[in-house]
C-alpha positions in Angstrom: 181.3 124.1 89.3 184.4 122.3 88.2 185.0 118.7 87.3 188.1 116.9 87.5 188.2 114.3 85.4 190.6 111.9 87.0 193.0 109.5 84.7 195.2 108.4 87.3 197.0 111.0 88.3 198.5 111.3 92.1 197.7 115.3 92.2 194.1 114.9 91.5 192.7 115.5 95.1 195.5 118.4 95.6 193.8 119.8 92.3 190.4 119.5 94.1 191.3 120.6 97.3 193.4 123.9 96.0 190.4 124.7 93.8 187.8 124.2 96.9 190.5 126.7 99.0 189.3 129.3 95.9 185.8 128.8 97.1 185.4 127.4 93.6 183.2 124.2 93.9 184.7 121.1 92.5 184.0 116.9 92.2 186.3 114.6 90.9 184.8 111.7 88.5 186.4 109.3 87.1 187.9 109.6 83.6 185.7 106.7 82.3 182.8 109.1 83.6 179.9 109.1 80.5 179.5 112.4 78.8 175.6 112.0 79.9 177.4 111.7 83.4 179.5 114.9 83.2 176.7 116.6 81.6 174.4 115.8 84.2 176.4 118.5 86.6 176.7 121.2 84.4 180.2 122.1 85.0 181.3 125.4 84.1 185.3 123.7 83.2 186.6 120.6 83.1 190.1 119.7 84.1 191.4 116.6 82.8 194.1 115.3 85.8 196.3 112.5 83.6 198.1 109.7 85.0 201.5 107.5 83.7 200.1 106.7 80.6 201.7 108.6 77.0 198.7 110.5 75.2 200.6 109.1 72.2 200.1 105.5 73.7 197.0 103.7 71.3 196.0 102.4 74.9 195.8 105.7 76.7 192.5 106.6 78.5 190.2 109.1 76.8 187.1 110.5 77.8 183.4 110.1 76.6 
C-alpha cells in the first residue's frame, strides 16, 4: 500500500496509475490529509506529489 499525498500537482493520478500498472496498490489523499488519517491505512511509503508552490515559500502546504 502506497499513499500519494497530493499538493497540487498535475502528475499525481499518472503517479497513481503507473504505480497500480506495478500491481503495487495505491490511494491518493489529499495533502491536508490528518496523520490519524494517513495512519489509518497503514501505508507501507508515502509519496508526497507537490504542486506550484516553493518549499521555501512560508505559505507552502505541509503535511500533518
Amino acid at each position: 500500500m502506497v499513499l500519494v499525498l497530493d499538493f497540487g500537482s498535475q502528475y499525481t493520478r499518472l503517479i497513481a496509475r503507473r504505480l497500480r500498472e506495478l500491481r503495487v496498490f495505491s490511494l491518493i489523499l489529499p495533502g491536508r490529509a490528518s496523520l490519524e488519517e494517513i495512519l489509518k491505512h497503514k501505508p507501507q511509503a508515502l509519496i508526497l506529489s507537490g504542486g506550484p508552490n516553493s518549499v521555501f515559500d512560508p505559505d507552502a502546504p505541509r503535511p500533518d
